[in-house]
N, C-alpha and C positions, 0 to 999 in steps of 0.2 A: 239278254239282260235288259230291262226296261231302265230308261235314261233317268229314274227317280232313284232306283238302286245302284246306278253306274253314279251319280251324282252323291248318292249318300258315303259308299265307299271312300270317295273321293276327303270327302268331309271328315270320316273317322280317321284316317290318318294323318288330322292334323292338331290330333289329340295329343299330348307326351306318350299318353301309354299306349298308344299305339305304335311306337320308336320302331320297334322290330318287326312291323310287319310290314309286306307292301302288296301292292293290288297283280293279282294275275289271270288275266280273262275274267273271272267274275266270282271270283271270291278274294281274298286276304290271303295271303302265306305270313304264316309266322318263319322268323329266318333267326340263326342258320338253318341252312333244310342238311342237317347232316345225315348220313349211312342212306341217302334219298327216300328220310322217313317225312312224308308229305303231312303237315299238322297246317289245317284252314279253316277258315270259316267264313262259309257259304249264307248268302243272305236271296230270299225266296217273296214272291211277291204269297199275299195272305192269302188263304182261302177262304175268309169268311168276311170279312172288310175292306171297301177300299183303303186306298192309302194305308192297308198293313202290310208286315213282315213278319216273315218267320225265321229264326236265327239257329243254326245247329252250324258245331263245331266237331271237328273230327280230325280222327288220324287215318293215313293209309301209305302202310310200308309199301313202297313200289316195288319194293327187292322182291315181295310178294306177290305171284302171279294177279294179276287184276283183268277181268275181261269188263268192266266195269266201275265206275263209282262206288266204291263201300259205304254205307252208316254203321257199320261194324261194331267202330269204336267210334260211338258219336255222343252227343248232347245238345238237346235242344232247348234253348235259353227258354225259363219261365218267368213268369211274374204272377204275384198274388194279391189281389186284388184286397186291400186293408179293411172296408166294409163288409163283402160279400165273402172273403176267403175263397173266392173263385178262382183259379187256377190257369190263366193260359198260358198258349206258346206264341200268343200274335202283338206285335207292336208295333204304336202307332206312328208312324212316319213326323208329324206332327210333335213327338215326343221323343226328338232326338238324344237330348240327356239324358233319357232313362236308358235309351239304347246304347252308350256310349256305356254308363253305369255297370247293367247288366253286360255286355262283353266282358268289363275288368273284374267284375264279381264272379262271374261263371264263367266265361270262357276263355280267359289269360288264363287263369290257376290249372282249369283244365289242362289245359292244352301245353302248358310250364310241366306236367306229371313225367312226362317224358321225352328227351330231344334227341334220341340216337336210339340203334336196334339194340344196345345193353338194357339199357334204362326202358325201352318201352316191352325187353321181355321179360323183367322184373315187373314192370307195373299192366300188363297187358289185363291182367283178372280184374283190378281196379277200374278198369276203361271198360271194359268189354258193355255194350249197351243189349244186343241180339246177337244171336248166331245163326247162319243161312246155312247151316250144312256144312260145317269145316271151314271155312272161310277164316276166323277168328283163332281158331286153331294152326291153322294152316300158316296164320304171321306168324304166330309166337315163334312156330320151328324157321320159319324162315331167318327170324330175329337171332333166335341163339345160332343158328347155323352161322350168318355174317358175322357174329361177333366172338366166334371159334370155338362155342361149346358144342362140341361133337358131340359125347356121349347124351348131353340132356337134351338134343337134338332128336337123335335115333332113339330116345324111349319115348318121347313123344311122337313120333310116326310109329312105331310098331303099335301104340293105344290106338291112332287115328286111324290107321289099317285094319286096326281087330273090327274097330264101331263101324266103320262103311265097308265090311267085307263082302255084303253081300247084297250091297245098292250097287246095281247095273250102272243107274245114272250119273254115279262119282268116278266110272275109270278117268275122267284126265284128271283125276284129284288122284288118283292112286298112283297114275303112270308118275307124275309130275312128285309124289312122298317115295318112290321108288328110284328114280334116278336123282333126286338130292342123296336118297339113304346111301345107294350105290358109292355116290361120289362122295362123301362123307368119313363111310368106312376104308376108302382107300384113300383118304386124306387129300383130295387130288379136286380141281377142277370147280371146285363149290364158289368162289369168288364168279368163274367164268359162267354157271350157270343161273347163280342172282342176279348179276350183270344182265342176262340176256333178259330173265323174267321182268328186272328194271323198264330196258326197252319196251319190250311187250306191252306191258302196263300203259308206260305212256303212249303209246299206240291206240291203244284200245279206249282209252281213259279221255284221246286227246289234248293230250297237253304239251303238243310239241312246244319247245322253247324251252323247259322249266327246268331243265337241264344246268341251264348259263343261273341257277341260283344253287346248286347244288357245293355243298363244303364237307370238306375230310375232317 
């Protein structure tokens, strides 16, 4: 993280509306972080400008295996240029207010859509930006699984088994819809195997620590 964005961080949170959130390694956490549904936003040096930034906000259920960072369920701040109707996603360091702006217009409300795995597998079709091959699918069941809908759990894995039945390259997406199902249908164990994908994630994800923000 370059010391202009580690310095700008620093600054947004001495916004009121930024009350809930606070800095960890190099993005934002909006807090509570409940059922350890990760909701942040990441700020990115520009691609096409000095002294810009790119702003995208997201969610990512840890309870859901993660070998990676998702933009799954993201949104990347725009601005529209009043003259031209020009369209970007870059802001100018220089124009901190609009930055401040843009967050509370776009990515508070965003990111307010949902703050637990009930609420975010109610609202998960509203968020969804791309899908990588089950990934996005893959939360939702994970989401009603933590939050005890079995039955709408196991119909969404028998749909995501029928569509990847016969990609080679999805077995540990099938092994992994196959032992949540297992555990599921015998009512048993599903707590202790979210639990573990939790860890995983942050493992993989890097985010040792983020733990000591996590709330029931």
């Amino acid at each position: 993280m370059s010391t202009k964005i580690e310095a700008l961080l620093k600054r947004l949170l001495k916004n009121e509306s930024m009350k809930d959130f606070t800095i960890f390694q190099d993005m934002l956490l909006l807090l509570p972080l409940r059922d350890s549904l990760l909701r942040s936003i990441t700020i990115f040096p520009g691609k096409y400008e000095k002294n810009h930034v790119s702003i995208i906000c997201s969610y990512n259920p840890l309870y859901s295996f993660h070998d990676h960072f998702y933009m799954v369920f993201s949104k990347t701040l725009k601005q529209i240029n009043s003259e031209t109707n020009f369209v970007s996603d870059e802001w100018s360091l220089e124009k901190e207010h609009e930055i401040v702006l843009a967050i509370e217009s776009q990515a508070i409300p965003f990111l307010s859509i949902a703050s637990d795995a009930r609420s975010f597998s109610d609202k998960a079709s509203t968020l969804k930006y791309r899908s990588y091959g089950g990934e996005a699918e893959e939360s939702v069941i994970c989401s009603l699984a933590k939050c005890g809908r079995r039955s709408e759990a196991i119909f969404k894995i028998e749909l995501l088994k029928l569509q990847y039945f016969f990609y080679s390259s999805k077995e540990a997406l099938k092994h992994r819809l196959n032992l949540l199902e297992a555990s599921l249908l015998k009512g048993e164990e599903v707590d202790r195997i979210l639990d573990n994908w939790t860890k995983e994630s942050i493992k993989n994800m890097e985010l040792s620590g983020i733990e000591k923000f996590f709330s029931n």
